[in-house]
Each structure stands twice: as structure tokens, then as C-alpha cells.
N, C-alpha and C positions, 0 to 999 in steps of 0.2 A: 374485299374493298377494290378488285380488281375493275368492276363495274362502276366505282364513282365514278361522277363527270372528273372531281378534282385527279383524282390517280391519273385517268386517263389524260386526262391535257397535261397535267406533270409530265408523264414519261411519252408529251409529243403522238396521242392517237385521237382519231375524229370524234368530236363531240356535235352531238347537235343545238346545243347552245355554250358559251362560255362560263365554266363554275366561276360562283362567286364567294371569297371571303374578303375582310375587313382586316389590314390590321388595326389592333387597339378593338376590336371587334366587340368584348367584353371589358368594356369600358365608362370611364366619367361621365361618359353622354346620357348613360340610362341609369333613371329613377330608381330602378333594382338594384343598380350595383351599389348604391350610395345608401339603398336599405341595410343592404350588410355591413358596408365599409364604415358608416358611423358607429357601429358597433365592436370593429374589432383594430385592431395597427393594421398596415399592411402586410409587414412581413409576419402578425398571425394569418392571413390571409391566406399568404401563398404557404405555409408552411402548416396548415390544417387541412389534411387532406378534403376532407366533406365542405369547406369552404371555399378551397381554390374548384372542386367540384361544380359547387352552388354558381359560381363565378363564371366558371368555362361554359356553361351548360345555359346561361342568359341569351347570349345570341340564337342560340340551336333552338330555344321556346319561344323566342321572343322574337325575330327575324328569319331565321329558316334559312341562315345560311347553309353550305356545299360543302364546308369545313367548319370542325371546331380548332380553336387554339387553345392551347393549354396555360390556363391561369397562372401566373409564374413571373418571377424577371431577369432581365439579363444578369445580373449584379450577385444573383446567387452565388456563381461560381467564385466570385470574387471574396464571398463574406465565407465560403466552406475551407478558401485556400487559409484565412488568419485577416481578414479584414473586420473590422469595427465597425460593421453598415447599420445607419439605424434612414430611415424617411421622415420627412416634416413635414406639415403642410405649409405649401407657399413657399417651398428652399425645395424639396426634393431629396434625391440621397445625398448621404453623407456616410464619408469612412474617416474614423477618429483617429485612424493610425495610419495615414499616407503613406505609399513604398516608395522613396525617393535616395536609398543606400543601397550599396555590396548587402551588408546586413538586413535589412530591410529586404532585399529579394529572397537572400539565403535563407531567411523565416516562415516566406510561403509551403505550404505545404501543398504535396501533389496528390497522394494518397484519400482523399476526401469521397469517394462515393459512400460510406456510411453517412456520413452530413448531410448528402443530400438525398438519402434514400428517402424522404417526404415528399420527394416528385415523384419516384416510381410509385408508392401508396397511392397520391393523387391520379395518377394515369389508371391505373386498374379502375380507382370508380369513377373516374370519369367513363373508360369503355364501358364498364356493365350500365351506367345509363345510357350511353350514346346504345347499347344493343345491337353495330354493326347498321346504323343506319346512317352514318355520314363517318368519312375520317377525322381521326386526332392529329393534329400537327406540334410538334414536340416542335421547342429554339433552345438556342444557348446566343449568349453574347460572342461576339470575334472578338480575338484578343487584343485587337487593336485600342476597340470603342472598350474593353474591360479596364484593359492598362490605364487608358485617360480617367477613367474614375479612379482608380486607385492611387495613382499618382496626384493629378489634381486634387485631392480627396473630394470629389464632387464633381456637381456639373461646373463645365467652362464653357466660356464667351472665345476663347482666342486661343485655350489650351498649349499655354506658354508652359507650364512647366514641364508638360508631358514632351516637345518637340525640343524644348532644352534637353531632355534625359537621349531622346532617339540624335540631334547633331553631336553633342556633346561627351554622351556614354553611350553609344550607338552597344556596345559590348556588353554595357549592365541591361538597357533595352532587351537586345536579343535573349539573354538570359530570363527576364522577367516574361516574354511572349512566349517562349520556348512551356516555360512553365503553365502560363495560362492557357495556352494551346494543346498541352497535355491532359489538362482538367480539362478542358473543354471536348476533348472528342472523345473521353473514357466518359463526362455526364449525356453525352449524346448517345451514347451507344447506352450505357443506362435508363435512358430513356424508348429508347428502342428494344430493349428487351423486356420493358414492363409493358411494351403494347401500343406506343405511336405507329402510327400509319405513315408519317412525312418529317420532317425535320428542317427548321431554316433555322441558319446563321445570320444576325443581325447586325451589319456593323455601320451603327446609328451615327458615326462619327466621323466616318472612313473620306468625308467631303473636306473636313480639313486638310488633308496629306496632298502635298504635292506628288502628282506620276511618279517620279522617283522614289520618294517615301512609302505611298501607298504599294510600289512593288515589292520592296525590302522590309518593309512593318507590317504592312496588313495580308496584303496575297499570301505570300509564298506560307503565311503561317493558317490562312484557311485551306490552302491548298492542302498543306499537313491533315490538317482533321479531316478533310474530308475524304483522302485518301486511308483514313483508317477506321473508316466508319464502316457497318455491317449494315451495310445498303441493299442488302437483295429485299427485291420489292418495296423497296421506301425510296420514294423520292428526297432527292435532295433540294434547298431553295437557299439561292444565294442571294444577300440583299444588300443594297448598302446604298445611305444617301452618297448621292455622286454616280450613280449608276450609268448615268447618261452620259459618263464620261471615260468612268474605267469596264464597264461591261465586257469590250471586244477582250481585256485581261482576267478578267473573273470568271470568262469561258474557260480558260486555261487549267481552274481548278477542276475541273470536272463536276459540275453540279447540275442536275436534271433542269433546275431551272432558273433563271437568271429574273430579279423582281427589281423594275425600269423605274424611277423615278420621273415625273411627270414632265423634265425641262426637253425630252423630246421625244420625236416622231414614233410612238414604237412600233410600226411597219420597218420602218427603216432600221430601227434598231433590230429586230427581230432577222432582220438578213443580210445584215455586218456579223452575225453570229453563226458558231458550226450548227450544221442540220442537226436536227434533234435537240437543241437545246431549247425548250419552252421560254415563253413572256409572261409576269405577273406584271400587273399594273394597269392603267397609269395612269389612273383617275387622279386630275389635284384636287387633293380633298377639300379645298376652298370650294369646287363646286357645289358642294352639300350643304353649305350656308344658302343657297340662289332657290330663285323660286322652281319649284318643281319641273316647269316646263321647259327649263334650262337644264334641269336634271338631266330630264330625259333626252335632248336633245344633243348632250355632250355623251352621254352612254352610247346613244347609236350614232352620233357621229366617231365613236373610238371602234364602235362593232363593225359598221360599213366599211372601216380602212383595214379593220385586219378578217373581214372577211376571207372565207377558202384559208387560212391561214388554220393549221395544225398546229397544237399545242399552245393554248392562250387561256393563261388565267385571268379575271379581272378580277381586279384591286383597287387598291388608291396608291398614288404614288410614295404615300406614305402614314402615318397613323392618323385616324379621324379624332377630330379634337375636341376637347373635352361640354365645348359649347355648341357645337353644331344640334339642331332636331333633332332628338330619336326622330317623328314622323319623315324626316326626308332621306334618314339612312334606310328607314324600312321600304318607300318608297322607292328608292333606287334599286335595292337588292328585289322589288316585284317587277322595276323595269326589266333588269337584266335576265330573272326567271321566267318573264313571259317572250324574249324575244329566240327567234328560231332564222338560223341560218337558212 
């Protein structure tokens, strides 16, 4: 995998065009996913390996993206620790048994890689279809955006209770990250030894946190995982809405590459950062609503500013939504594939 475009712009060496993935890439958007998905829950989904397969492998036939990602969600780790997760349509997840006590955290368990040994199954055949012709990108949730599900028991609007637990029990907080940051860099490295090529941390929530918060709850507990990851040859990607704000600190964890959300410049962002740290992004995926011509005209106008620039993934600044065209993601991913620096 040394030779992908993705590898190489990860770990910062010259590509002659920009790899391109998608997060949400194998997604709501396309007709095929929604062939399966009316057929099974989601969490049979992601927990059959031949199905989360079927799933990963839609963009890779169907678009010709640079990368796959691995069918999967963040919240796994959360329901392997002793959470209650089930999904609805129209509500999203839910955990029936919220951790908002001493007892309540003391009941998570850490131990969990047999629970989720149905990723590692899913990753093996996911690679014998991919056959070593693009990489797999393995994630896990940050414990940041995990704890807010588990506490909130679900998604929030203002994630009051989770920010009452971090001012208020800042001490049962740390205890509850501590844990989830545990599970989470022993499922990465699980996932790394069944055969990802990359790995990103997602921390979908991390724009709530005031600076100060976001050092002490969310950083210092990525920085832990990814300092204990078996990273030789896998690049690392660190993400988190709010990027465009805590970035210059998310360099600090040490991660190959830092993925920019679209509220700024990412030239500029790109050199507020240490050498060698790569840019994913920073497409706002509202663009892929617009007529084509816009498409294309925002893609190179993102390629012309980070021209001569080493190490640039493109992306969207964040997951492509569930109404946007299949024809204009596919369109943009042939913009991107035919343009040469």
C-alpha cells in the first residue's frame, strides 16, 4: 500500500494528484445501500461481517474512490463496554441505560475485544475483496463524542448533561474517558492487526467544548490512544468538527494527519501546522447539493490554493448527507480524479 496516492499524501510525500475519499462515503445517499439496509437493523449490518463487506465495498464499485472505509460505527465501542444501544429510524441511537453515576461508570467494562472481534472478521473480507488495490481505513469514536452518547443516552442538541458531569464531576468524567480511551485504542490496534491500512479517530462532538474543556476531555484522551497505537505504516487521521479551531492542539497528539472542517482557509491551516503533518478536507459538503459547474469550480478552486502543497487529502469538511445526488458525488470524485498538478 505503500504506493497509494492515499498512504502517500497521509504520511506527507508528492502525489501527482490529490487522493480522494468521502466521509459517510458508503452511505444514505446511494440506492444500494438502502437495498440492503431495508432488509436488515443496522446494527445487523455492521455486525455481519459479509454485510458490513457488502457496504464498505459500494463506494469502491460504485464511485472508485482512493480509499475504502470500513462499514462500522462509532458507538460500537460504547454498546461492547455494557451500553443498551439499539438505532430508530427518525431518533438515531439510543442507549437504554445512560452512565451518569460512580456505579454506573464502575460497570463499564474494558476488557471487550471478544465483542467486537465482528470488526476484525469484517476487515479480512473486506481486504480479500479490495485484493490490495486501494486501502482500508479502520475509526473508532473519541471518547469525548462516545461519553456524550452514553451519558446523554443519545444524540443532543446542547449536551447539558454530559457538560454537567465534565464541570461538576470533572473526577467521575475523567474516570469514564480514561475507560473509554482504553477500549478505544486496544479496538484500534484490533483493527490494525486484522489488516487496516489507516485509522481515524472521530470526534463528531468535540465543537461543543470550550478550549479549555476540549484540552482536558477531549485532547489529552486522543493523544493517549494514539500514543499507543502500533502505527508502523498506518497512518493516523485526526478529526473533529471544530477543527478549524482546535487543529494548531490536535497537532500535539501526534497524528499523520489532521482532517480541517470547511469554516477555513486550509492553506493557511496547513501552515499553522508542524511539517509533515497532512490536510484532509475541506470540501463543505453543501457544495454537492449545487449544480455541477459549481462543483467543479469549488474543487479547483480548493486544488489551485493548495497547489505545490505536500501531503493533501481531499474530503468534505464533514459527512455527505443523506439527500445530496449520488450523480454529483460521483461527479466530483471524476473531477478530482482527472485533475493533475
Amino acid at each position: 500500500m505503500k504506493d497509494s496516492l492515499f498512504i502517500k499524501a497521509a504520511f506527507s510525500e508528492k502525489t501527482e494528484r490529490p487522493p480522494v475519499w468521502m466521509m459517510r462515503q458508503a452511505g444514505r445517499f446511494m440506492p444500494e445501500y438502502w437495498e440492503i439496509k431495508n432488509k436488515y437493523s443496522f446494527l445487523e449490518m455492521c455486525k455481519t461481517p459479509e454485510i458490513a463487506a457488502d457496504v464498505t465495498m459500494l463506494p469502491v464499485d460504485l464511485l472508485g474512490i482512493d480509499a475504502a472505509i470500513l462499514f462500522s460505527d462509532i458507538l460500537v465501542t460504547g454498546e461492547a463496554m455494557g451500553g443498551d444501544l439499539s438505532f430508530t429510524a427518525g431518533v438515531g441511537p439510543k442507549f437504554a441505560n445512560p452512565v451518569r453515576t460512580q456505579a454506573d461508570v464502575d460497570a463499564l467494562e474494558t476488557n471487550v475485544g471478544d465483542k467486537l472481534h465482528y470488526v476484525a472478521d469484517a476487515i479480512k473480507v473486506i481486504q480479500q475483496r479490495l485484493n490490495g488495490s486501494i486501502p482500508l481505513i479502520g475509526f473508532a469514536g473519541a471518547p469525548f463524542t462516545v461519553m456524550s452518547y452514553l451519558v446523554e443516552g443519545g444524540s443532543s442538541k446542547d449536551f447539558k448533561l454530559t457538560k454537567l458531569m465534565l464541570h461538576n464531576q470533572p473526577e467521575l468524567a475523567h474516570q469514564l474517558l480514561s475507560k473509554i480511551a482504553m477500549v478505544t485504542a486496544d479496538y484500534l490496534n484490533l483493527q490494525i492487526a486484522a489488516g487496516v491500512n489507516a485509522v481515524q479517530i472521530f470526534d463528531s462532538w468535540a465543537q461543543a467544548l470550550s478550549w479549555d474543556d476540549y484540552t482536558e476531555f477531549s485532547h489529552r484522551y486522543i493523544q493517549e490512544i494514539i500514543s499507543k497505537l502500533n502505527r508502523k505504516d498506518i497512518p493516523v487521521i485526526s478529526f473533529c468538527k471544530g477543527s478549524s479551531v482546535f487543529a494548531p492542539l490536535m497537532a500535539k497528539a501526534n497524528p499523520d494527519v489532521i482532517s480541517i472542517d470547511w469554516n477555513v482557509d486550509l492553506l493557511d491551516m496547513k501552515n499553522r501546522l508542524p511539517q509533515g503533518i497532512a490536510v484532509q478536507g475541506n470540501l463543505d459538503p453543501h457544495i454537492l447539493y449545487a449544480d455541477k459547474s459549481v462543483i467543479k469550480d469549488r474543487i479547483h478552486r480548493l486544488f489551485e490554493r493548495m497547489r505545490g502543497q505536500e501531503g493533501f487529502i481531499f474530503n468534505l469538511g464533514h459527512g455527505i448527507m443523506p439527500d445530496i445526488p449520488f450523480d454529483n458525488v460521483k461527479y466530483a470524485i471524476e473531477v478530482v480524479k482527472e485533475f493533475r498538478y
